[in-house]
N, C-alpha and C positions, 0 to 999 in steps of 0.2 A: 418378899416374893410378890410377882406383879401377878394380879388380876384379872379376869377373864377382858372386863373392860377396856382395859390398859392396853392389852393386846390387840384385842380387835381397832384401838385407836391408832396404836401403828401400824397396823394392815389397811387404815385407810389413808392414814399421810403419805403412804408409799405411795397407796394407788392411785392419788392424787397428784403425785410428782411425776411418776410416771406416764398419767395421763398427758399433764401440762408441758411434759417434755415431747409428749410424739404430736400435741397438736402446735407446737414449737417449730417441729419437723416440718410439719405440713403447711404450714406457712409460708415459713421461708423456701421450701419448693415450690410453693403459690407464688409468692413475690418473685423468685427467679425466673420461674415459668412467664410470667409476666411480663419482667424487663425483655426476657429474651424477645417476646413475641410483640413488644413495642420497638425493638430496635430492628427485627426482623422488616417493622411493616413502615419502619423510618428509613431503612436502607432500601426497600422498595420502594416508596414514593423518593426518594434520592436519585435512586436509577434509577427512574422514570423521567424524572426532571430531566437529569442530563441525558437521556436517550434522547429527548426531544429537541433540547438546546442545542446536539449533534444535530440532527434532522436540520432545525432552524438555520444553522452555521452550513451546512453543503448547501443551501438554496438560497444565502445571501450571497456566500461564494460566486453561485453559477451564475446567479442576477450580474453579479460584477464582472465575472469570465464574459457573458453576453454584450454588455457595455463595450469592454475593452474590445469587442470581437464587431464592433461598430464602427471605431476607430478611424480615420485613415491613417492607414501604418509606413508612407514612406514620408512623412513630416517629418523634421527635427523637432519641428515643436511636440505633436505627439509622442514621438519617442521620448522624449524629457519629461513630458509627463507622466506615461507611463512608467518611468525608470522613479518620478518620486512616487506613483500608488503604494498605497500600503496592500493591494490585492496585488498586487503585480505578479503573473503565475511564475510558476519553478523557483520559490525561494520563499524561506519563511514568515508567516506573517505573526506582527503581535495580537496577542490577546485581546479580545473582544467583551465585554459587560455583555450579557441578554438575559430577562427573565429570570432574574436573581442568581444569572450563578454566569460563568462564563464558557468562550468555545476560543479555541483556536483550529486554524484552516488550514488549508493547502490547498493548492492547484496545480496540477503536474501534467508538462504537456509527453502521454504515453509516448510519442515519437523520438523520445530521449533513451528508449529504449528500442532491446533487438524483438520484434515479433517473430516470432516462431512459427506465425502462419506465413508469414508473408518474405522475410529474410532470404536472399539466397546463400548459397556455401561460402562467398568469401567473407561477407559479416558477420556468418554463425562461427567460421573459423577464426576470424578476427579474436569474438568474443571467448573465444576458447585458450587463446594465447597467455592468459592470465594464471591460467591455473597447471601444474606440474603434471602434464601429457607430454607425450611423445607424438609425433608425426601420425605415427598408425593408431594409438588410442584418438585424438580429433577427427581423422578422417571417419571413424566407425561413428563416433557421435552424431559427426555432419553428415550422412548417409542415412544415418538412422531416422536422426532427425525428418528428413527429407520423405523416407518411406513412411514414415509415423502419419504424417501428413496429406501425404498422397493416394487416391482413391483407389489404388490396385496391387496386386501383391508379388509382382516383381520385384525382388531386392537392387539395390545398388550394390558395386561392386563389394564395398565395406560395411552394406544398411542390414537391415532385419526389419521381416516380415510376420506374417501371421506363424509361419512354420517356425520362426526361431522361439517369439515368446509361447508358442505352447508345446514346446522342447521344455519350461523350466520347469525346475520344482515346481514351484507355482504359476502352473501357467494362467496367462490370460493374453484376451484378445488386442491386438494392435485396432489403432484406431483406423486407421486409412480415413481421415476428415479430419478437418482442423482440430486444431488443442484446444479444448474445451474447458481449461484452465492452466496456468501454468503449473501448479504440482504435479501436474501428468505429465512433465518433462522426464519427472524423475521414474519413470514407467521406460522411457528407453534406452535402449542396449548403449552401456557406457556410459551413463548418467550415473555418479558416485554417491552417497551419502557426503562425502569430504567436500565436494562441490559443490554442494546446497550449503554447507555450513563456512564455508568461504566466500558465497553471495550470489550465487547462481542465481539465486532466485529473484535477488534483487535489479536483475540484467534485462530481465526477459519481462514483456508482454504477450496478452494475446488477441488484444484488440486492435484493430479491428480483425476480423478474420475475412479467408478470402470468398466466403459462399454466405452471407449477409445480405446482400447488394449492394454493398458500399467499397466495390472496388472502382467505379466509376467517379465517387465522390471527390470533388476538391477539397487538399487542405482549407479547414478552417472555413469551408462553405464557398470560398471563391479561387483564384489562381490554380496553377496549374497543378494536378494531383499530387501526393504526397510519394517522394523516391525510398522505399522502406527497404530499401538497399544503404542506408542512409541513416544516421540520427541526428537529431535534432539539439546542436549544440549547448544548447541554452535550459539542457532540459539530461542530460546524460550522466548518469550516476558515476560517484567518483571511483566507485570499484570497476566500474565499465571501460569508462574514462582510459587509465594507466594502463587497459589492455589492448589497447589500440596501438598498432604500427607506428612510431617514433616517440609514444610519449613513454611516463614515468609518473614517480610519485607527485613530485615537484611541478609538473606542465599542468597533472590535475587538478593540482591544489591550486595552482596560478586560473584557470579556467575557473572552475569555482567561486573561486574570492572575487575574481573579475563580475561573474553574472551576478550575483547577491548584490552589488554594486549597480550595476546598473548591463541590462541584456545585450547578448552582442548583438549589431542589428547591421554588420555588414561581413562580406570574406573580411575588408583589411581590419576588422576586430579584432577580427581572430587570431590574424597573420602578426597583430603588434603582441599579441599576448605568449603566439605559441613559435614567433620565429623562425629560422630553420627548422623546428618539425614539423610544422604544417605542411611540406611537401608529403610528407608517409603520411600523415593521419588523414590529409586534404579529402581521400575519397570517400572516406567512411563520415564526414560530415556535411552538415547543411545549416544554416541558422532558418530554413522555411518551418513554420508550425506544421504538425499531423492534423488538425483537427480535430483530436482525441484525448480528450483529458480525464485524468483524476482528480476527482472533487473531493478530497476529506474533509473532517471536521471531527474535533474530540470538544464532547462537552462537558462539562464540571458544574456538581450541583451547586456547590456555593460561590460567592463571586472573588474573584479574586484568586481562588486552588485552578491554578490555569497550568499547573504544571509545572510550572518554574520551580528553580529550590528556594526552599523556603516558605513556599507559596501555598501549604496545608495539603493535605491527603484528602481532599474530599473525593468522594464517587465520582466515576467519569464511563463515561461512554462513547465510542467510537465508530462512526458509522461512512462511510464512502459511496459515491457514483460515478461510474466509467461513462462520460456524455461521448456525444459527437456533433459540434458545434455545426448547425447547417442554418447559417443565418438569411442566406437565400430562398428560405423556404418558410412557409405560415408557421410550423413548428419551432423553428430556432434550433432546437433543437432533440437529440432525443436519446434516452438513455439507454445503454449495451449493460450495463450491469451495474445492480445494488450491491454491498456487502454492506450487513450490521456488523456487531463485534468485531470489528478493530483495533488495533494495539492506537496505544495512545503514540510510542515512536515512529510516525508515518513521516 
């Protein structure tokens, strides 16, 4: 029979196991605690980096955009220069080393797109052909559109006004002023959810708009103003592309491989590339620049995670600038709009 002592010595080995087991606990919730909030404050300083190394990449970019925009552009020589740049706008550029990690860029001349300020009916109708409407669902859009825009609340025969969208469930106000963004496309009458997800969005600009002051502005700072009745072939997305009058999958894909290669820099460019359809699509294009570009840049904290496969998951950051190149002027230029947070597939 055990002991008063005996007992009380296994009432303290206990309470000593049990102690060394919860301060066991607390440790290793300390040490967790810990890692977390080292890698919390390492993936901050990560994105930080590459926030910047983005920032760095749009402003080597435009330095380059500015150059090119010096040029004289009816050279051969020029143009074959330009066609080897590795800035060369509307096509991809490779990966760039900076500041311990890397960026890649773009430059995109917005006149490759349809403006929604500026566009009249045959091009907004144009870009509409693309997608599975009837005659009467485009015309409501291109009317729409047009009232959405326009500073009074007169409907068009097919448009809507202030009285239709505060008819809806939820109603709100029409703009009557330019589009203040392109997601506010999708704010009027006939604009689909199915159509943004089949690339609407990818169609449309809304720079420059028409109540800035830069309707008087020359493309690109000189020549004769920019026809945004019009885009800018060298610079026209491939979903846009195929929805134009005579072409197809195939003419788009021929245009594209063509510019990546080197830009078209006359009509008979165009004409060797798109043949007999360049009579239908001939109106709706131009090889003149808008003067309005997209600056992006993705940047990656470490050097060499540039996106590619293979190429590591580091942190990236994505940041863009809508300029308007006005080299005639002390400014050079000047910016329409920032956006941070960027997709890295720009």
């Amino acid at each position: 029979m055990k002991g008063p002592l005996q007992s009380e010595k296994g009432i303290a080995l206990f309470l000593v196991l049990w102690v060394l087991m919860l301060l066991s606990v607390i440790v290793g919730e300390f040490c967790h605690a810990m890692r977390t909030e080292v890698n919390i404050a390492r993936n901050f300083t990560e994105e930080t980096r590459a926030y910047y190394i983005a920032r760095a990449g749009v402003n080597i970019a435009l330095n380059q955009l500015l150059k090119q925009q010096s040029r004289p552009r009816s050279r051969a020589a020029a143009a074959e220069a330009v066609a080897e740049d590795p800035w060369r706008i509307n096509r991809s550029m490779p990966a760039f080393s900076y500041g311990g990690g890397a960026f890649r860029a773009r430059v995109t001349d917005e006149g490759g797109k349809v403006n929604i300020n500026r566009a009249g009916p045959r091009l907004l109708r144009a870009m509409l052909s693309g997608f599975d409407l009837n005659e009467e669902e485009r015309d409501i859009i291109v009317d729409s559109i047009l009232d959405w825009r326009d500073g009074d609340n007169f409907h068009r025969l097919n448009g809507a006004e202030e009285d239709y969208y505060q008819s809806l469930a939820e109603p709100y106000h029409a703009r009557n002023g330019d589009f203040a963004s392109t997601a506010e496309l999708q704010l009027v009458r006939g604009v689909t959810p199915e159509m943004v997800e089949n690339g609407l969005m990818e169609m449309v600009t809304v720079f420059p708009g028409t109540r800035d002051g830069s309707d008087d502005a020359s493309a690109g700072g000189g020549g004769s103003p920019f026809d945004y009745s019009r885009l800018c072939v060298n610079a026209v997305p491939g979903v846009l592309l195929r929805s134009l009058p005579g072409m197809n999958q195939e003419l788009a894909d021929a245009v594209v491989e063509h510019r990546e290669a080197t830009p078209f820099r006359s009509t008979a460019d165009v004409i060797s590339v798109l043949g007999e359809a360049y009579g239908a699509v001939s109106p709706f294009l131009t090889i003149q620049e808008s003067g309005v570009y997209a600056v992006a840049a993705v940047g990656y904290a470490a050097e060499g995670a540039d996106g590619a496969e293979g190429s590591g998951s580091a942190l990236h950051r994505g940041v863009m600038a809508v300029v308007e190149a006005t080299p005639d002027t002390g400014r050079k230029y000047r910016v329409l709009a920032w956006l941070d947070n960027i997709g890295a597939g720009f």
